[in-house]
N, C-alpha and C positions, 0 to 999 in steps of 0.2 A: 533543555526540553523537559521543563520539570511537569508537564499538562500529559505526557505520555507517561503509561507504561516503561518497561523497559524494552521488552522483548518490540513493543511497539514503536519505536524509537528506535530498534536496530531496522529494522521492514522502512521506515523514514529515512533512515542513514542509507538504506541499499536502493530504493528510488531515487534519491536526492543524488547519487554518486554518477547517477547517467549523464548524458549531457542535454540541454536543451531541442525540444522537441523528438527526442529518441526514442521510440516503439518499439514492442518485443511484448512475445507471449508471455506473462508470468505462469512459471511453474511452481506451483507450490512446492512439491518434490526438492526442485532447486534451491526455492527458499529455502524451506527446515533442514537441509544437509548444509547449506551456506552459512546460515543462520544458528543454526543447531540446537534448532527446537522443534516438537515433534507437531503432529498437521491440528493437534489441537489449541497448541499455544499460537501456532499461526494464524489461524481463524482469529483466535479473542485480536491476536496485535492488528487483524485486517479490519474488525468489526470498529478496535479503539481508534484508528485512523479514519474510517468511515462517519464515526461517531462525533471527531474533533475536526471535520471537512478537507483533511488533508487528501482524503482517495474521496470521488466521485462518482458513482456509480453511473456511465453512459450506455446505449445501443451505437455499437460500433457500424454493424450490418443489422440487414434484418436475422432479427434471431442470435444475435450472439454480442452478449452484453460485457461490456470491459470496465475499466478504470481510469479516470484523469488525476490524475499524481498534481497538486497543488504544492507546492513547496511550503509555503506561510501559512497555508490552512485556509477554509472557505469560511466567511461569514455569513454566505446567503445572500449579500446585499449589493 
């Protein structure tokens, strides 16, 4: 995964390890003690993955906006 970060690349490793179709709130909290980076290196790895189309920012309900975890990354097309 040499297109990532590192720290971004581990956030990739920790979605990617779920299994297909599998939901759950992310905790940032969770993440950076899991992870073991603090909530601002989490941001930049969540922005780099946002960036690279691997998280997709969705409205899940009304008012409350989640992520779609793409494993190969989004192209757009």
């Amino acid at each position: 995964m040499k297109e990532l970060p590192p720290n971004a690349f581990k956030l990739w490793h920790y979605f990617n390890s779920n299994a297909n179709g599998y939901e759950f709130g992310l905790s940032s909290k969770e993440v950076c003690e899991l992870c073991n980076m603090s909530w601002k290196t989490y941001q930049a790895a969540i922005s780099a993955l946002i960036e690279k189309g691997y998280l997709i920012e969705c409205e899940l309900y009304p008012n409350l906006t989640g992520y779609l975890f793409i494993e190969s990354g989004y192209s757009g097309e």
